[in-house]
MMTF fields as JSON, N, C-alpha, C and O atoms, coordinates in Angstrom:
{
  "mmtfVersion": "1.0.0",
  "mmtfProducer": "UNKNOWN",
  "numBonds": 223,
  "numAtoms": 224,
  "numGroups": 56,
  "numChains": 1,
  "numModels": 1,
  "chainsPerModel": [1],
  "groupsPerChain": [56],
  "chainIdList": ["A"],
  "bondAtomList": [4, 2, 8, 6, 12, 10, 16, 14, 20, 18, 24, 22, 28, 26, 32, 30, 36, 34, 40, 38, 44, 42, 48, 46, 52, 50, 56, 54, 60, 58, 64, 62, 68, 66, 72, 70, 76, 74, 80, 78, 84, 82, 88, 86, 92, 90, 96, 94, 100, 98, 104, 102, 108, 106, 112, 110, 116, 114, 120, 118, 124, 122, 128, 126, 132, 130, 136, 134, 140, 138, 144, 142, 148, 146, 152, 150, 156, 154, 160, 158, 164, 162, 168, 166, 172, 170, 176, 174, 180, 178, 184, 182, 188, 186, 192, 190, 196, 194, 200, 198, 204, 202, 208, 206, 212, 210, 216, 214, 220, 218],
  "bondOrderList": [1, 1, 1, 1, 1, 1, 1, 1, 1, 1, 1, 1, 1, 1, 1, 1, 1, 1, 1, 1, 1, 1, 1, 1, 1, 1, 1, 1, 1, 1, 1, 1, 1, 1, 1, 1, 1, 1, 1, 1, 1, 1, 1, 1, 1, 1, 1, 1, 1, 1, 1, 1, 1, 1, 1],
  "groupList": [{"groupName": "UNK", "atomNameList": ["N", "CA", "C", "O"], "elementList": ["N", "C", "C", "O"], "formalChargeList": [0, 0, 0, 0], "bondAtomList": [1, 0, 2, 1, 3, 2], "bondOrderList": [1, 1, 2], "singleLetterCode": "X", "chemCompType": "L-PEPTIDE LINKING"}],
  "groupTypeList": [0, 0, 0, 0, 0, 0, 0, 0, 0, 0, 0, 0, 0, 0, 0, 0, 0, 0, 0, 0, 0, 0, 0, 0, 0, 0, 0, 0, 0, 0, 0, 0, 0, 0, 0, 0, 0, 0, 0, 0, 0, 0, 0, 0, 0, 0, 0, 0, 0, 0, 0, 0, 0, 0, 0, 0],
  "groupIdList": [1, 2, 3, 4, 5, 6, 7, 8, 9, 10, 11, 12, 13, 14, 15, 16, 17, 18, 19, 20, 21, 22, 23, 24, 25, 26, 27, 28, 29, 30, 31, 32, 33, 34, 35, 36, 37, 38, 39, 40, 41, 42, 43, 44, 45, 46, 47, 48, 49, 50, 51, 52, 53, 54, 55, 56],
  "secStructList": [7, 7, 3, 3, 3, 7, 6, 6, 6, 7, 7, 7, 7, 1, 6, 6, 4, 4, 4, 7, 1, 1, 7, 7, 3, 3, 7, 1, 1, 1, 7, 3, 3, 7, 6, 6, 6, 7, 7, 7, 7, 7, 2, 2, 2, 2, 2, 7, 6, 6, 7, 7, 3, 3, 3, 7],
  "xCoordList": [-34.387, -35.731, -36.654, -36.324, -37.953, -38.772, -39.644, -39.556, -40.542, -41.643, -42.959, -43.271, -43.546, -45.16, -46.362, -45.96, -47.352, -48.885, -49.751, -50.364, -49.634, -50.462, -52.167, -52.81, -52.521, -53.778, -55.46, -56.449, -55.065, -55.859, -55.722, -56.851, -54.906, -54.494, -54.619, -54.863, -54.364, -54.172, -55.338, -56.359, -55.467, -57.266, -57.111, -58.175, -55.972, -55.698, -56.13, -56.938, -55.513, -55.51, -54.709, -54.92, -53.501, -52.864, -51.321, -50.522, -51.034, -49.95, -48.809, -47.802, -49.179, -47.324, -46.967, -45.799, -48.238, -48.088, -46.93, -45.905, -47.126, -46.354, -44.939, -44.215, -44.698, -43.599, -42.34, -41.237, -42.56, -41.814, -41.684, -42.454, -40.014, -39.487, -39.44, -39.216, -39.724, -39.54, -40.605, -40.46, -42.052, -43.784, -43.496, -43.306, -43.416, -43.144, -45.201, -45.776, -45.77, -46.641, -48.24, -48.705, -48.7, -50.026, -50.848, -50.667, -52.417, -53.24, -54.078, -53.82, -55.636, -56.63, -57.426, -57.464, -57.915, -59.27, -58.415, -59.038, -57.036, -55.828, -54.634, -54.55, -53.614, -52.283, -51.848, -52.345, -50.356, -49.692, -48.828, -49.086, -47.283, -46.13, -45.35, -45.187, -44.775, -44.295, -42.698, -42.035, -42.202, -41.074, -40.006, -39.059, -40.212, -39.275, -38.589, -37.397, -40.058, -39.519, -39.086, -38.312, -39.109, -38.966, -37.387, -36.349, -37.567, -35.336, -35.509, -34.466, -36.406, -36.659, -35.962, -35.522, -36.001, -35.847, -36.064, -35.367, -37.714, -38.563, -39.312, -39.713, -39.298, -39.851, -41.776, -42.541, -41.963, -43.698, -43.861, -44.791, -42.706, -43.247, -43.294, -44.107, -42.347, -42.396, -43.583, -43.86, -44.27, -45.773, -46.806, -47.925, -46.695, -47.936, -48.798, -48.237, -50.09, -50.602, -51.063, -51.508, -51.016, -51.718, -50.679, -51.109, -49.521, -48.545, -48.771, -48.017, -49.442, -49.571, -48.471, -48.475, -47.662, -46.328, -44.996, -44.709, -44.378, -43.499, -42.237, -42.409, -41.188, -40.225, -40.785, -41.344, -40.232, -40.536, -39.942, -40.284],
  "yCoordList": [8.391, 8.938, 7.927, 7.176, 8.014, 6.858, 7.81, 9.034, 6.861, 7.599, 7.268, 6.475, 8.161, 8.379, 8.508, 9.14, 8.353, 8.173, 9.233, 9.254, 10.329, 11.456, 10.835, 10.517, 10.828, 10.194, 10.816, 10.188, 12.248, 12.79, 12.149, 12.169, 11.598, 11.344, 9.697, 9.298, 8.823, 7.89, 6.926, 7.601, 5.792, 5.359, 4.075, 3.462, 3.415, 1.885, 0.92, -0.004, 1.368, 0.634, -0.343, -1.167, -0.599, -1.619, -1.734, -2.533, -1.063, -0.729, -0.837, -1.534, 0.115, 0.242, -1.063, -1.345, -1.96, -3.125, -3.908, -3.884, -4.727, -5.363, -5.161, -6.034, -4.1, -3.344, -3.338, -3.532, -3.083, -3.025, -4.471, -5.413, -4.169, -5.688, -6.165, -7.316, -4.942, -5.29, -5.434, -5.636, -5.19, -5.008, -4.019, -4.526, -3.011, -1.617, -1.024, -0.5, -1.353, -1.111, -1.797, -2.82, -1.306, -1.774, -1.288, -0.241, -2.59, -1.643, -1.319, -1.316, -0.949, -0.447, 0.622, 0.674, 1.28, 2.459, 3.381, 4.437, 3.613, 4.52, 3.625, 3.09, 3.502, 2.659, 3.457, 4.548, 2.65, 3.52, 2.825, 1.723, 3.353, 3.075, 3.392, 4.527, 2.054, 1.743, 2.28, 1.726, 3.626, 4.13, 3.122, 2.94, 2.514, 1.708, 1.099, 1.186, 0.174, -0.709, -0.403, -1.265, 0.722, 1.347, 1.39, 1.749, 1.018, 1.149, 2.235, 2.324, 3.388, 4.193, 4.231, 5.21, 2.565, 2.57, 3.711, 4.349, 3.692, 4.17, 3.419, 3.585, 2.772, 1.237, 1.743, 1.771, 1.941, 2.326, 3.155, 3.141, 4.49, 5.483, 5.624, 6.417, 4.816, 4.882, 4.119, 4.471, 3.401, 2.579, 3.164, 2.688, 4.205, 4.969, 5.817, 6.708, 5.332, 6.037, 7.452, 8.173, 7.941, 9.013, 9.73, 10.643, 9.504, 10.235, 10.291, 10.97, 9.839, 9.622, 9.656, 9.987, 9.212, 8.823, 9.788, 10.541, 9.866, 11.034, 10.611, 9.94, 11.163, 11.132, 12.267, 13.354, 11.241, 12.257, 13.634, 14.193],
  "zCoordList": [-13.021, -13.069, -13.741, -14.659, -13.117, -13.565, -14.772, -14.868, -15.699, -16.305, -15.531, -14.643, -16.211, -15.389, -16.136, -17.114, -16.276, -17.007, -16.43, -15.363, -17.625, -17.419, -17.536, -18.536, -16.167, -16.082, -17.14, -17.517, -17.28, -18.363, -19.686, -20.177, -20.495, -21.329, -21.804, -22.942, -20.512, -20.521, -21.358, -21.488, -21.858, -22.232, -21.561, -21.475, -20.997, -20.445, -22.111, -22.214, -22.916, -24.031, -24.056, -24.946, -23.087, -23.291, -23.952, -23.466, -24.851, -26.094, -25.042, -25.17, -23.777, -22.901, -22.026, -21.757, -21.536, -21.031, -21.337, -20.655, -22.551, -22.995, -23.485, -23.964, -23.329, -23.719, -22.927, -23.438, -21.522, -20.321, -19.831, -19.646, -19.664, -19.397, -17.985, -17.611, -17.139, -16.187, -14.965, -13.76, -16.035, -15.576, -14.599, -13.493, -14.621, -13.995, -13.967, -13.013, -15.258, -15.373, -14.756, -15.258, -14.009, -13.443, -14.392, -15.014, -14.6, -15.25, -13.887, -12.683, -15.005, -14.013, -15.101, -16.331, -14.229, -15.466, -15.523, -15.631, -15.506, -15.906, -15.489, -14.383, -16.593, -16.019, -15.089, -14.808, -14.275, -13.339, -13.673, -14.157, -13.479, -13.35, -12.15, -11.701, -11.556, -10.202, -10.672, -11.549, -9.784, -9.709, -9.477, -10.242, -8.426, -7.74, -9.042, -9.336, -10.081, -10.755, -11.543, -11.96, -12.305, -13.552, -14.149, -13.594, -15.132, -15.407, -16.13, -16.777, -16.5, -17.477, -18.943, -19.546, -19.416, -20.894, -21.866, -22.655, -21.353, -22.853, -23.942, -25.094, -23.256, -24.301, -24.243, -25.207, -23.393, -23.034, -23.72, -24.526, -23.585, -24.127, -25.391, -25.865, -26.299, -27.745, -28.119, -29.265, -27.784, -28.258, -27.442, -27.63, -26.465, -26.079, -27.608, -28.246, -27.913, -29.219, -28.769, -29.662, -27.517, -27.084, -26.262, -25.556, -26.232, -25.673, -24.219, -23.523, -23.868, -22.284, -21.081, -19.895, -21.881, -21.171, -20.816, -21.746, -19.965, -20.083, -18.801, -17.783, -19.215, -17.669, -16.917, -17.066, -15.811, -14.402, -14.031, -12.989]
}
């Protein structure tokens, strides 16, 4: 299962970018996270400051 970016929540602050080893993460005026790429660590979601982040 991949994680996903509750788009209400999200601010594109940046924090989950750098985090993911495997750039799973696109930005934009709300991040997105590409399923395909995702190894669903958790690495994003522990440095999301707004909890944005969640498994699928």
């Amino acid at each position: 299962m991949a994680r996903v970016i509750a788009a209400d929540k999200c601010v594109a602050c940046g924090s989950c970018i750098g985090e993911c080893p495997v750039e799973a993460i696109k930005e934009g005026d709300v991040y997105t996270i590409d399923a395909d790429a995702c190894i669903d660590c958790g690495a994003c979601e522990a440095t999301c400051p707004n909890e944005a982040i969640t498994e699928a």
